[in-house]
C-alpha angles and dihedrals in degrees: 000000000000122000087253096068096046127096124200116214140174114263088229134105084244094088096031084115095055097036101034101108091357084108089077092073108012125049108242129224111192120183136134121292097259089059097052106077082056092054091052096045100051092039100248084135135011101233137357147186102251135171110273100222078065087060094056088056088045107036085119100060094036150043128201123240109240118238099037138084151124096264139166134182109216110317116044101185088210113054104075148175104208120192158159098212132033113280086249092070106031102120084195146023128209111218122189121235098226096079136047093181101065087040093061090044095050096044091045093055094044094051082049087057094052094252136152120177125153118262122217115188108219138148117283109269115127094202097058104039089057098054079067110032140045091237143013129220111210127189133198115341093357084065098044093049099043097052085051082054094035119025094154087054085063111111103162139009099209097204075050098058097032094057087040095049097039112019091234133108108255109240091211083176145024135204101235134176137166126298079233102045117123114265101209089060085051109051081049092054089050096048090043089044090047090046094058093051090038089059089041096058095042111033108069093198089060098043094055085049094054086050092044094052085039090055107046089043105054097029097249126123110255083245091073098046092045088062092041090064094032109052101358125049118010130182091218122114106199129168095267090053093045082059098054088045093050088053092046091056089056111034102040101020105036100225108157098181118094114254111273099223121186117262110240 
C-alpha cells in the first residue's frame, strides 16, 4: 500500500477516538510517539501525531494539519513525575526514551524552579527506573498504569504544571505531514480524522464502544477511561490551544520560525 494511504498514530489510548474503526480505510501505523516524526519524514506514513518538541527540530522539512492535536487543559493523567522523595530533593530523573515532548517540558519547569538533577535516559518501566534514579518521568498508558499501582509515588502531573504556569492548554502532540505531501490526500486524511472525533464527541453509542475497546485493552474500568477523554487528554486543536503551543515552541523549544500549517 502506498505512503499516502497510511496513517501514523500513537500507540496510546490517547488517539483511540480518532483511530478506533479508522483501520478499515486507512491502513493504520501504530508506534510510540518518538517514532513517529521518522516515520513521517521517510514516508512510511502521510501524517502523524508527533511530539511536538519533534516538530520545533523539524519545522524545515514539515507543516502541521489545523484542527487536530494531543491536548490537555490542565491535568493530563498520563504525563507524569513519579517519585520516592519531594522534586526538590530528587539528585536524578529517569526519562524514557519513547517521548521528546514531556522531556522539554520536565526539564523547562524544573529549570524554572531552579533545579538541576541529573537525567538518565532508560525504557519506561517505572519499577526499574526507579531502582536507579530519585524520580521517574512516564508518558501515554505507563502512566497511566503506574499512577493506578502507585498513586503516593506521583509527584507531578506535567499538563497540570504547564496550564498552571502559562494559562494555556499543553499540546503534548501534533498531526504533521510533509511540506510535499499531496494535498489532496491531506485534506482526505483530516476530514476522515475529524470525522472520527467528531462521532465520538457527539454519538453516545460510539463513544461507549471506543471506552469499552480502551478499557479491555489496556486493563482499565471503563470509569476511568471515560474521565481520561473526557477532562484529561482531547484531539481537538482550537485557538486557545494553537496559542499554548505556540508558546511551547518558543519558550521551551526555542523555535523562532512561525508554524507552517497546511493550507485547506
Amino acid at each position: 500500500m502506498t505512503w499516502r494511504r497510511v496513517l501514523g498514530r500513537v500507540s496510546f489510548a490517547n488517539c483511540d477516538p480518532i483511530f478506533d474503526g479508522l483501520e478499515e480505510k486507512w491502513k493504520i501505523l501504530p508506534a510510540p510517539p518518538a517514532w513517529l516524526t521518522g516515520h513521517v519524514l521517510r514516508k512510511d506514513c502521510l501524517t502523524a501525531p508527533i511530539p511536538a518538541a519533534d516538530y520545533a527540530n523539524y519545522c524545515e522539512d514539515l507543516q502541521l494539519i489545523p484542527g487536530l492535536g494531543i491536548v490537555s487543559q490542565g491535568d493530563v493523567g498520563s504525563v507524569l513525575l513519579f517519585g520516592n522523595r519531594s522534586i526538590n530533593s530528587m539528585r536524578d530523573i529517569a526519562l524514557p526514551s519513547d517521548s521528546s515532548t514531556s522531556k522539554e517540558l520536565l526539564k523547562w519547569v524544573l529549570k524554572l524552579r531552579g533545579l538541576d538533577p541529573k537525567f538518565n535516559e532508560t525504557g519506561p518501566d517505572i519499577d526499574a527506573m526507579l531502582n536507579e534514579s530519585d524520580g521517574a518521568l512516564l508518558i501515554g498508558d505507563k502512566a497511566l498504569l503506574a499512577a493506578d499501582k502507585y498513586p503516593n509515588l506521583i509527584k507531578l502531573d506535567l499538563g497540570a504544571e504547564w496550564t498552571m504556569i502559562t494559562g494555556y492548554p499543553m499540546v503534548f502532540g501534533v498531526f504533521a505531514t510533509r511540506k510535499d505531501s499531496p494535498i489532496k490526500d491531506i485534506i482526505e486524511a483530516r476530514q476522515a480524522m475529524l470525522n472520527q472525533y467528531e462521532n465520538f464527541l457527539s454519538n453516545p453509542e460510539r463513544q461507549n464502544e471506543v471506552i469499552t475497546n480502551t478499557a479491555n485493552k489496556i486493563g482499565f474500568s471503563e470509569s476511568r477511561v471515560r474521565k481520561y477523554f473526557h477532562t484529561e487528554v482531547r484531539n481537538s486543536l482550537d485557538d486557545h490551544s494553537t496559542k499554548g503551543l505556540e508558546l511551547f515552541l518558543q519558550e521551551v523549544c526555542g523555535m523562532t520560525e512561525p508554524i507552517s500549517w497546511v493550507k485547506l
